[in-house]
LONUMAR-863702 format. One line per 3 residues: number of its first residue (from 1); their letters; for each residue x negated, y negated, z of N, C-alpha, C. Coordinates in Angstrom, 1 decimal. Layout:
<nodes>
NUM> a> X,Y,Z,X,Y,Z,X,Y,Z  ...;
</nodes>
This chain:
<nodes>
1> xxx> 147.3,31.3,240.8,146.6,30.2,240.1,146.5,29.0,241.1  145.6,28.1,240.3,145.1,27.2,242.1,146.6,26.0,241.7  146.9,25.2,242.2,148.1,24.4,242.3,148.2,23.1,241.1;
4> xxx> 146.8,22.9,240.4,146.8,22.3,239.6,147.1,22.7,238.1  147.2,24.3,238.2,147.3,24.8,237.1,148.8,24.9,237.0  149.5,24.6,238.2,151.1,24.9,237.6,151.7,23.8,237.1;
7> xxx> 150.8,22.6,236.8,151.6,21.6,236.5,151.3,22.0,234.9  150.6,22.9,234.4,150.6,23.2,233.2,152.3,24.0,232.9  152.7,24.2,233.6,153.8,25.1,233.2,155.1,24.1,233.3;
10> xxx> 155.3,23.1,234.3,155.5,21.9,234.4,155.8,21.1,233.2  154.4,20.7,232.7,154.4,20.2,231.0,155.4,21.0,230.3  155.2,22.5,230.2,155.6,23.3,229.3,157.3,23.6,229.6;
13> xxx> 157.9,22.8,230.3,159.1,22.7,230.7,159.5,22.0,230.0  158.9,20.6,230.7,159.4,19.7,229.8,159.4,19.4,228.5  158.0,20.4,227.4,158.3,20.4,226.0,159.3,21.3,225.5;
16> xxx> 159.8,21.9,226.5,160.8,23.2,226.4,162.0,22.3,226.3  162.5,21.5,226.9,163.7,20.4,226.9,163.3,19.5,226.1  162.8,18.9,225.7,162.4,18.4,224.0,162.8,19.4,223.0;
19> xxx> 162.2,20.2,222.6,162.2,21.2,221.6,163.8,21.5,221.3  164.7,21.2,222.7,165.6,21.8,222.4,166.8,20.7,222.0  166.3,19.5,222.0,166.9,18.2,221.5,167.5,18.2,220.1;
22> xxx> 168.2,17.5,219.6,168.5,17.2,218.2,168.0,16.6,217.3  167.3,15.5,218.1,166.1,14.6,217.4,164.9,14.7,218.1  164.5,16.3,218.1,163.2,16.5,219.1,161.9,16.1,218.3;
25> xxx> 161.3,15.9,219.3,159.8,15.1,218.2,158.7,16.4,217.8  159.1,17.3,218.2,158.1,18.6,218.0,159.0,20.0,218.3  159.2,21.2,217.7,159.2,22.2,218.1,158.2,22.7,218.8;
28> xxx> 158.6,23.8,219.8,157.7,24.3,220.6,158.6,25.9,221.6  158.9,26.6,220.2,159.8,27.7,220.6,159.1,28.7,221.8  157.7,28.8,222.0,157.3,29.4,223.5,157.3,28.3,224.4;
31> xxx> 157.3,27.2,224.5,157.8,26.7,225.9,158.2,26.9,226.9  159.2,27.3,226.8,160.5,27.7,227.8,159.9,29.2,228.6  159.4,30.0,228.0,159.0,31.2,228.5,157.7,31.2,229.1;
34> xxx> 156.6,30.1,228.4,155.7,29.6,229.6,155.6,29.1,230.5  157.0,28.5,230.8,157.3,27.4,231.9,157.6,28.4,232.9  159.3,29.4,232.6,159.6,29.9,234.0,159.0,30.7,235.0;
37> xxx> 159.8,30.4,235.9,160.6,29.6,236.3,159.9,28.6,236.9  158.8,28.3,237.8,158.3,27.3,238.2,157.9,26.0,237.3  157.9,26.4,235.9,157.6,24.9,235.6,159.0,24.0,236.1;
40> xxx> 160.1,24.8,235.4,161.2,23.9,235.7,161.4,23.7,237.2  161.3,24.3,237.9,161.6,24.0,239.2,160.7,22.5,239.8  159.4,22.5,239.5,158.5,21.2,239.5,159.3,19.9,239.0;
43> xxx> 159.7,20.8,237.5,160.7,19.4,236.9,161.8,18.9,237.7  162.4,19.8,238.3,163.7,19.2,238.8,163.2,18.6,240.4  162.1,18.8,240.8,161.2,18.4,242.2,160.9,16.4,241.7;
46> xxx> 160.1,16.7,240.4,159.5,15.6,240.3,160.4,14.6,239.3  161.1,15.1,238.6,162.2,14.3,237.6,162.3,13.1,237.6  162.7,12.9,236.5,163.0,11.1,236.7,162.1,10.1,236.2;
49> xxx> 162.2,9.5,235.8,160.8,7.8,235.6,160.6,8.4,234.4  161.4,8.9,233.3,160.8,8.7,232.1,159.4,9.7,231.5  159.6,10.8,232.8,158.3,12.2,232.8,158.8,12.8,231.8;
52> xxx> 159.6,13.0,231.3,159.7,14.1,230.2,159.8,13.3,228.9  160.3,12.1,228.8,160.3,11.5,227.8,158.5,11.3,227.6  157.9,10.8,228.5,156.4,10.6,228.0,155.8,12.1,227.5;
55> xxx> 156.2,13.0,228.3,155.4,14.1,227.9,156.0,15.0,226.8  157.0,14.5,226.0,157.5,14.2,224.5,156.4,13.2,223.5  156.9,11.9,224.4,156.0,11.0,223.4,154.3,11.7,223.2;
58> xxx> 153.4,12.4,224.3,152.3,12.5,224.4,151.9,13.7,223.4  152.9,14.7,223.7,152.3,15.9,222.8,152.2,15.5,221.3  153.9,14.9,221.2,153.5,13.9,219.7,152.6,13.5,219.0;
61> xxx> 152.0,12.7,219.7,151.2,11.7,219.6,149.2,12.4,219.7  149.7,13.4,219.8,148.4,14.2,220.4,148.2,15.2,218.9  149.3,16.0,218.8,149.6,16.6,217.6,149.4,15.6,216.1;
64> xxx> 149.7,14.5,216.5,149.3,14.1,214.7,147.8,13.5,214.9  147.3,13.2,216.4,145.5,13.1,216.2,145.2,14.4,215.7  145.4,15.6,216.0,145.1,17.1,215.5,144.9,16.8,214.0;
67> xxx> 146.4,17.1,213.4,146.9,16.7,212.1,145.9,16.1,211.6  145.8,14.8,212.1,145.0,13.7,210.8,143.5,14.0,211.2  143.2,14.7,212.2,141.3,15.0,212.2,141.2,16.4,211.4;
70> xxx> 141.9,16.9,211.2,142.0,17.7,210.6,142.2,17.4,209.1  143.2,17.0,208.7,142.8,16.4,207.4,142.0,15.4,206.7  141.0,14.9,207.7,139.9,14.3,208.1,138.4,15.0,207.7;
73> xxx> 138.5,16.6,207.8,137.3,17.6,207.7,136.9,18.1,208.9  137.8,17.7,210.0,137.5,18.5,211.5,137.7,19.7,211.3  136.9,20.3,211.7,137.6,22.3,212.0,137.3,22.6,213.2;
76> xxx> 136.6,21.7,214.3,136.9,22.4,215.2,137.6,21.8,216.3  138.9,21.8,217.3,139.5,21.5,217.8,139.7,21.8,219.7  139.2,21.1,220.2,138.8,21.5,221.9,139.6,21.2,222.8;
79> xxx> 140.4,22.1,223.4,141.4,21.3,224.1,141.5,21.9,225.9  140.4,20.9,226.8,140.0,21.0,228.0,141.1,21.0,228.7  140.9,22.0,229.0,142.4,22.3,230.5,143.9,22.2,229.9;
82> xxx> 143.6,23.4,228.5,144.6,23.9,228.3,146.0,24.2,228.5  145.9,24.8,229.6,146.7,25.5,230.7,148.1,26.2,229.7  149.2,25.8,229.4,149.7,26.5,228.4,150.4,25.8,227.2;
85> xxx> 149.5,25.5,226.7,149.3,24.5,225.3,149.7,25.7,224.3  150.4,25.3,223.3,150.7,26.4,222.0,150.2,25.5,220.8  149.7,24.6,220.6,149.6,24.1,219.1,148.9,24.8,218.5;
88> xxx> 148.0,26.2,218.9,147.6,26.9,218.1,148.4,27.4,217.5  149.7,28.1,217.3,150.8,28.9,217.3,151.5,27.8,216.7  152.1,26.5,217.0,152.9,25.7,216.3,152.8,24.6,215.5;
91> xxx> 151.9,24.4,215.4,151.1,23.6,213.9,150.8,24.0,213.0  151.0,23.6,212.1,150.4,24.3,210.4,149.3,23.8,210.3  148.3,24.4,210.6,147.0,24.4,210.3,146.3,25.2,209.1;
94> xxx> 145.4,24.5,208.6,144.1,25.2,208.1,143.5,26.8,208.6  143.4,27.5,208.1,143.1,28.9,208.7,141.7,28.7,208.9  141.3,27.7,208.3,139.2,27.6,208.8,139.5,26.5,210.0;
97> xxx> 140.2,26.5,210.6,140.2,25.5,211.7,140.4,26.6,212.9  139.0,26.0,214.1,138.9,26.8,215.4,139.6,25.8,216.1  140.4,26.6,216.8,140.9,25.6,218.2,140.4,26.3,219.4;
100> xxx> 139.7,25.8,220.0,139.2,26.6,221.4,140.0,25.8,222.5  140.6,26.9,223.5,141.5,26.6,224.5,140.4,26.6,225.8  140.4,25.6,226.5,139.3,25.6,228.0,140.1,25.7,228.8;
103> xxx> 140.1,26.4,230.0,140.9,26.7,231.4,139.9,27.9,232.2  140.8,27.6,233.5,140.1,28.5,234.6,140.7,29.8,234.2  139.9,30.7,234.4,140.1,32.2,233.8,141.9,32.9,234.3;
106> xxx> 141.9,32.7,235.8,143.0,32.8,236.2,144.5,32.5,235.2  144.5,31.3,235.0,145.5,30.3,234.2,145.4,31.4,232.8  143.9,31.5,232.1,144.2,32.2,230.9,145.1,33.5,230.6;
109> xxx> 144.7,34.1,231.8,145.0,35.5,232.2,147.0,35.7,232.0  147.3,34.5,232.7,148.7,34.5,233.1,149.4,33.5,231.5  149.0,33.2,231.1,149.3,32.6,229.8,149.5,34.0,228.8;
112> xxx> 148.1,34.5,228.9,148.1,35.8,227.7,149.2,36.9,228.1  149.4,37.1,229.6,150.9,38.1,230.3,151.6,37.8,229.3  152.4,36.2,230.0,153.5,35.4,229.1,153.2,35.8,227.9;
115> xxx> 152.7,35.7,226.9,152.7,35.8,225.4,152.7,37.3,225.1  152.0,38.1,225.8,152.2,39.4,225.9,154.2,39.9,225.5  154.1,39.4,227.0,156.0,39.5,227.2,156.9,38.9,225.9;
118> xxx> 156.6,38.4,225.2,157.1,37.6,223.9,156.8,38.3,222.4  156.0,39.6,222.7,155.4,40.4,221.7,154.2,39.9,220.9  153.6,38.9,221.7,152.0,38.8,221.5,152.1,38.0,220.0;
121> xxx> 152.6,36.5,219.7,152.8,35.7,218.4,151.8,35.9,218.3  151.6,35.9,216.7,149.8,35.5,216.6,149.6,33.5,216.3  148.8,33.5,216.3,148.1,32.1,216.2,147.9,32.0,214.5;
124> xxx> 148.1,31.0,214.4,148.2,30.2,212.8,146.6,30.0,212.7  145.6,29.5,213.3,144.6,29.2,213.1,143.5,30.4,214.7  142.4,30.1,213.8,141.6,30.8,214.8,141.4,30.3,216.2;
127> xxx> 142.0,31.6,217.3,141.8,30.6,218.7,140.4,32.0,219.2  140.1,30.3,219.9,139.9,31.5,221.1,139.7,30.8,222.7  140.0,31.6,223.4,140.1,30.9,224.9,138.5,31.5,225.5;
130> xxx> 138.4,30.3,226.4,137.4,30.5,226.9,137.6,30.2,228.4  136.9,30.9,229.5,137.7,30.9,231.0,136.2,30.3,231.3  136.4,28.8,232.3,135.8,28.2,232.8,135.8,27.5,233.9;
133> xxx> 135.0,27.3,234.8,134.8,26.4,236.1,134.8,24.9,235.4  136.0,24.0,234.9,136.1,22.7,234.8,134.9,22.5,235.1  134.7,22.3,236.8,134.2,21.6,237.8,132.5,22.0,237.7;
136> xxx> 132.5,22.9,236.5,130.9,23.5,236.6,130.3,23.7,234.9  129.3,24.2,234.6,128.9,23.9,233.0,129.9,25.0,232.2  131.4,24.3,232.1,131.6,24.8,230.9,131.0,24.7,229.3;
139> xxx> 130.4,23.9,229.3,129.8,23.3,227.7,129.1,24.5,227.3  128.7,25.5,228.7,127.8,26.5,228.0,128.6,27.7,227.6  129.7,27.6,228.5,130.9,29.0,228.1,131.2,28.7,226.7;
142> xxx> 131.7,27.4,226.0,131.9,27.2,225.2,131.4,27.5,224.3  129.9,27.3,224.2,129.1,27.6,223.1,129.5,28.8,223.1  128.7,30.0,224.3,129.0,31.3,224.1,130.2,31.5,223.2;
145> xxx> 131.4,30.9,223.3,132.4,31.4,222.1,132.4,30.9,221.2  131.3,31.0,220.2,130.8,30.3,219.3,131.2,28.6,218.7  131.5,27.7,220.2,131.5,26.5,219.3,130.1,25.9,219.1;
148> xxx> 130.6,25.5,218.1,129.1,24.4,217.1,129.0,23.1,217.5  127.8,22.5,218.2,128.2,21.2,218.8,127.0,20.6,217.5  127.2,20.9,216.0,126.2,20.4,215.2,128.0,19.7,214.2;
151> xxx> 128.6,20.7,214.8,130.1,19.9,213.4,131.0,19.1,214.8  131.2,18.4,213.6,132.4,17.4,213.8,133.7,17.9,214.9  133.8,17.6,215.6,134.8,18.1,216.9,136.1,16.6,217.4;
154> xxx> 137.0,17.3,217.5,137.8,16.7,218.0,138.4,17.4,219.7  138.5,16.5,220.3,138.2,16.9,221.8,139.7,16.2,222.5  140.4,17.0,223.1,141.7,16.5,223.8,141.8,17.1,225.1;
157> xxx> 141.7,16.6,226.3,142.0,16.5,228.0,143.4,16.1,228.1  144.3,16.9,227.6,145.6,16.3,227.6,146.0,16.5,229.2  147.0,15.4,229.9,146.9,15.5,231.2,146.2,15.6,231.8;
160> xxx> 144.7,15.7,231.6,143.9,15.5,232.9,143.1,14.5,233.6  142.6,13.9,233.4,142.7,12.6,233.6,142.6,11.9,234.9  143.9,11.7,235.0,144.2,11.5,236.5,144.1,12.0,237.3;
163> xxx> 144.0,13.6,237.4,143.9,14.7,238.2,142.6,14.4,239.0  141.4,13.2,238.2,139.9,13.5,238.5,139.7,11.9,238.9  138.7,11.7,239.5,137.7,10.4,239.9,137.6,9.8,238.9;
166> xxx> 137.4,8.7,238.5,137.1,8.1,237.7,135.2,8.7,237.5  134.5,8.3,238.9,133.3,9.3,238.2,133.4,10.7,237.7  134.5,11.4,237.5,134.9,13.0,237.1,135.0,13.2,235.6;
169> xxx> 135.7,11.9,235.4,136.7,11.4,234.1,135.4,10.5,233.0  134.5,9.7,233.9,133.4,9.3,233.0,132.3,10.6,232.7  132.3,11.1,233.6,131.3,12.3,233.7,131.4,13.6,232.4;
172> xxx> 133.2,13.9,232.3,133.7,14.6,231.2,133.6,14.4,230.2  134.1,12.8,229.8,133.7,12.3,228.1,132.0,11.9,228.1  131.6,12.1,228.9,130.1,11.9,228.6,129.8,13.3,228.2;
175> xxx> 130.0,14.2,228.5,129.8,15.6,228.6,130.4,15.8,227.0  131.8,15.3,226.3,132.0,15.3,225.8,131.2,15.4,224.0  130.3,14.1,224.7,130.0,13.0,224.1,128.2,13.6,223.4;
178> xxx> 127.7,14.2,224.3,126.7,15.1,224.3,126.6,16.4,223.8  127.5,16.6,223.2,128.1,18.3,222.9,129.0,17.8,221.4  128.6,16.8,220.8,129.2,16.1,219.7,128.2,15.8,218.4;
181> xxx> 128.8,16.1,217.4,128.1,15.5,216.4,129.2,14.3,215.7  128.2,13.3,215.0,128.5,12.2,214.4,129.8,12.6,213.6  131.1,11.3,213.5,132.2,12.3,212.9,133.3,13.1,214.0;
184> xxx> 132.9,13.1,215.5,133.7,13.1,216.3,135.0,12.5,216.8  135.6,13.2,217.5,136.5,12.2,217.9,137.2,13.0,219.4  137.6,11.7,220.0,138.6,12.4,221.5,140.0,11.5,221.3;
187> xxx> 140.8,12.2,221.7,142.4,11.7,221.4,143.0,12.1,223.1  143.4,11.3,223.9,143.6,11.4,225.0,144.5,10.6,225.8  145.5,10.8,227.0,145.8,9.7,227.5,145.1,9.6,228.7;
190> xxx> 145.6,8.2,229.3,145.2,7.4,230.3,145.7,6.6,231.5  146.2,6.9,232.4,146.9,6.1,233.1,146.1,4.6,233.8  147.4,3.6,233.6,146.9,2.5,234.3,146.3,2.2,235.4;
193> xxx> 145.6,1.7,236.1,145.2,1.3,237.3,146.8,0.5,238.4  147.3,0.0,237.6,148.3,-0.7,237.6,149.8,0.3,238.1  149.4,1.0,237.1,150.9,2.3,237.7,150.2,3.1,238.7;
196> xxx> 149.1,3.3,239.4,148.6,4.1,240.3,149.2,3.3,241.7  149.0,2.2,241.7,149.0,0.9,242.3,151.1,0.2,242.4  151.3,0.3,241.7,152.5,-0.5,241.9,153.8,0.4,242.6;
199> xxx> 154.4,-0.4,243.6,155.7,-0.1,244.4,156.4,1.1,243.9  156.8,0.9,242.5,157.5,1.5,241.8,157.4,3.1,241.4  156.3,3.5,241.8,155.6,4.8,241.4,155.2,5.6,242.9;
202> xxx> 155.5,4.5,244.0,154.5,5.2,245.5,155.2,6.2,245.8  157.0,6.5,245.7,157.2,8.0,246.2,156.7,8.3,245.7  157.1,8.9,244.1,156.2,9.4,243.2,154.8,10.4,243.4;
205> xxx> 154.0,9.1,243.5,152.8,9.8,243.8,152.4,10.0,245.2  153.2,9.3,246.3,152.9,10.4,247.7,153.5,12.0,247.6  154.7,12.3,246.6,155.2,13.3,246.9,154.2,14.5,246.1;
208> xxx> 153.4,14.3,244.8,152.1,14.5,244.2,151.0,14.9,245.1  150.6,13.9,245.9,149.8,13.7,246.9,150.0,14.9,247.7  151.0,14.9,249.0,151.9,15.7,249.3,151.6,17.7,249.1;
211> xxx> 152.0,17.3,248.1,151.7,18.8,247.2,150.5,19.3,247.0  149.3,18.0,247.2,148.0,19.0,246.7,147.4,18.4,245.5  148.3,17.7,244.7,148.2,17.6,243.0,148.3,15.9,243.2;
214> xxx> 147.2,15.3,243.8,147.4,13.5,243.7,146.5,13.3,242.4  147.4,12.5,241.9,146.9,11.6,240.5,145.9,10.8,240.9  144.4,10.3,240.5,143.5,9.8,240.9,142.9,8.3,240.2;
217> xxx> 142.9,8.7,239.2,142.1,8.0,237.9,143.1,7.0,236.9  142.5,6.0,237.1,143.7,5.0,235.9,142.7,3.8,235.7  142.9,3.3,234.8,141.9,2.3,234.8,143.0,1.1,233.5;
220> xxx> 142.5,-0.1,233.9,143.9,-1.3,233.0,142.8,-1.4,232.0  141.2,-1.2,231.9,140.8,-1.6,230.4,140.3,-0.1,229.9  141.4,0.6,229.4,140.5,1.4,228.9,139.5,1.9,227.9;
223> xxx> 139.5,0.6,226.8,138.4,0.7,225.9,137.2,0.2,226.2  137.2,-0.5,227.7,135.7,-0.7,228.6,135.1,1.0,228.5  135.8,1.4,229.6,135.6,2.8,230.1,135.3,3.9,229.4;
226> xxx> 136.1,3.9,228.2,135.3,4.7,226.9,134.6,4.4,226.2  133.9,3.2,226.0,133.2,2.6,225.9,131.4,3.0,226.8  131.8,3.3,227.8,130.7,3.2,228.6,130.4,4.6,228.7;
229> xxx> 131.2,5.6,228.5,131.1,7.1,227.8,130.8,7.5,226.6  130.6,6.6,225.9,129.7,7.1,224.1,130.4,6.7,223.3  132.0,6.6,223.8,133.1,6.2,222.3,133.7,5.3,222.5;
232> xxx> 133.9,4.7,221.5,134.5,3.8,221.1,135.9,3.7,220.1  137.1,2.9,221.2,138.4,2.9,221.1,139.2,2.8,219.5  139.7,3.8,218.6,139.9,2.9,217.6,141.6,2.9,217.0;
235> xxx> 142.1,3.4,218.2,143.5,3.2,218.7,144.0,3.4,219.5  144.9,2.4,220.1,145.4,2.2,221.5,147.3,2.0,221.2  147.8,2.8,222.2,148.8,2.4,222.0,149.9,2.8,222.9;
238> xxx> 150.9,2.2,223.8,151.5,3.1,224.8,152.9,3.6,224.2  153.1,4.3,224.8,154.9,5.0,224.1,155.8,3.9,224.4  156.8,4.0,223.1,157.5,3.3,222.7,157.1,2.5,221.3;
241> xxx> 155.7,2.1,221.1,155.2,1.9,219.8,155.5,2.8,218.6  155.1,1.7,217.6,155.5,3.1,216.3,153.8,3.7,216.3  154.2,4.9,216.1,153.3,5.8,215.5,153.2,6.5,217.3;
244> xxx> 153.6,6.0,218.7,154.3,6.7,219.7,155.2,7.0,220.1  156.2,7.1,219.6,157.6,7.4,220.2,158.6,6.6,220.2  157.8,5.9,218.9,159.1,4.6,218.4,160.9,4.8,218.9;
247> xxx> 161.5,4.0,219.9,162.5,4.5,219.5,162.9,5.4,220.4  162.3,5.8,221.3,162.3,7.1,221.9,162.4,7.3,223.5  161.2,6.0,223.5,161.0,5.5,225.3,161.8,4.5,225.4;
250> xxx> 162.4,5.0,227.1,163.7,4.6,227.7,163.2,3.3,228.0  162.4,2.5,227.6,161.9,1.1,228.5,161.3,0.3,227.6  161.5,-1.0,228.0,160.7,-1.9,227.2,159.3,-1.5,226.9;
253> xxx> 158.8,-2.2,226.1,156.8,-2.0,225.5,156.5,-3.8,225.9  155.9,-4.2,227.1,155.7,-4.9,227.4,154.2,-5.4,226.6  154.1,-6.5,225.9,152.8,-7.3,225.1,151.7,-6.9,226.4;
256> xxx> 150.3,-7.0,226.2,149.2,-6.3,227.0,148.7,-7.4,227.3  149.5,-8.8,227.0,148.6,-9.7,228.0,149.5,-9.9,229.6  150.6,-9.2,229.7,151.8,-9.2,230.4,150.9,-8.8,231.7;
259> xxx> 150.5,-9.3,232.7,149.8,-8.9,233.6,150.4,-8.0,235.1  150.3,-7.0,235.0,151.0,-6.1,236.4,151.8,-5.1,236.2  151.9,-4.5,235.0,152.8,-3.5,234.3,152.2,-2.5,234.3;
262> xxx> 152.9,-1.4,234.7,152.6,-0.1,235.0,152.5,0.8,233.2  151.2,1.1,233.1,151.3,1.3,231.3,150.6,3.0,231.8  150.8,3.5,230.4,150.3,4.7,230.1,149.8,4.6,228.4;
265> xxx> 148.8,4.9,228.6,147.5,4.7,227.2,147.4,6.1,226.7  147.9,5.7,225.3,147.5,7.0,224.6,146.8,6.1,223.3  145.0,7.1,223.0,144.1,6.3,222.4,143.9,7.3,221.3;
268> xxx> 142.8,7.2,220.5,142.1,7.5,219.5,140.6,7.2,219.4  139.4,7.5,220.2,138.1,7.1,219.9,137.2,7.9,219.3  136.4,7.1,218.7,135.1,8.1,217.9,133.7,8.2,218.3;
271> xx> 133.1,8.7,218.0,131.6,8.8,218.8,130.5,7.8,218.2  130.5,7.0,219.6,129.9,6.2,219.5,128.0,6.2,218.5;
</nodes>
């Protein structure tokens, strides 16, 4: 798998140590089996700064945009760069609700092994994966697996983000944004321009860098930015907030006029 795809397993580590918490914010009983051994091993490489607690607060926070677009009239559910996401499998969903999984074919392959090895769970709601060149017209693979860009779609890039250019990142929700009907929505995070940038993060992301896997993209306004991609912001909020991880994140929630703070944006927009 190419080196970006194992931070999917990575993630799936760290909801694996969540899940196994007392006051865990989500179950996520295939975790742990998608992760080994390399996700954890990444974890214990990159650990520290509050990475697992965010990628707690995020899936959270990602899972009740699902939730509420869904009890909203969404059925169909798109979640770009996959890699080894289960909320088809651990959410109680609607059985008319499609969740289409997007990843490079490789990643799919080695995801369906793992679940294989687990006795093959089934999925609570209709999946289907679809194997894609990110970097090239997935929108058309997609269709091929029968998504409807005529209904109401809810669209999630969990983690990816950073990975890409800011022209990569505008380029995607535009893409998004064209492959939408009225009634849409994207639920996503976002890193700061600020935490790319500040002292406090530079091992961090040289050691990222380093590896192959440098974080790219951050921006301090991000309701400009989606904005200038078709949608429009209609919640913003970083972990530690209620309705993010009230309670949960190890650090202050610094007011947004506070100028030079390293933030992480998890939003809510609709189609413009």
């Amino acid at each position: 798998m190419e080196t970006v795809s194992y931070t999917s397993q990575w993630t799936a580590a760290a909801r694996a140590l969540e899940s196994e918490r007392s006051d865990a914010l989500f179950n996520d009983p295939l975790a742990r089996a998608l992760a080994a051994p390399r996700g954890f091993e990444l974890l214990d490489h990159y650990g520290g700064g509050g990475l697992v607690e965010f990628v707690a607060v995020r899936t959270r926070y990602l899972d009740d945009a699902i939730k509420d677009s869904v009890k909203s009239g969404i059925r169909q559910v798109v979640l770009i760069a996959a890699g080894m996401d289960t909320r088809a499998y651990r959410l109680s969903l609607p059985d008319d609700v499609t969740v289409f999984e997007v990843d490079h074919q490789a990643l799919i392959d080695e995801k369906e092994k793992r679940l294989a090895q687990l006795g093959s769970p089934a999925p609570t709601v209709k999946l289907q994966r679809v194997g894609a060149d990110l970097a090239g017209d997935w929108s058309a693979s997609l269709r091929a697996a029968g998504f409807d860009p005529s209904l109401p779609t809810l669209w999630i890039p969990e983690a990816l983000l950073f990975f890409l250019t800011e022209e990569q990142s505008a380029t995607l929700m535009r893409t998004f944004a064209a492959n939408s009907a009225p009634g849409s929505w994207v639920a996503v995070d976002i890193l700061s321009r600020t935490l790319l940038r500040s002292p406090a993060t530079q091992i961090f992301l040289s050691s990222l860098n380093e590896d192959g896997i440098p974080w790219l993209f951050g921006t301090d306004e991000p309701e400009e930015f989606m904005a200038g991609t078709g949608w429009t912001v209609r919640e913003l909020k970083e972990p530690g907030e209620p309705g993010a991880g009230e309670g949960r994140w190890p650090y202050a929630v610094q007011p947004r006029e506070v100028k030079g703070v390293p933030r992480n944006w998890l939003l809510r927009a609709e189609l413009a």
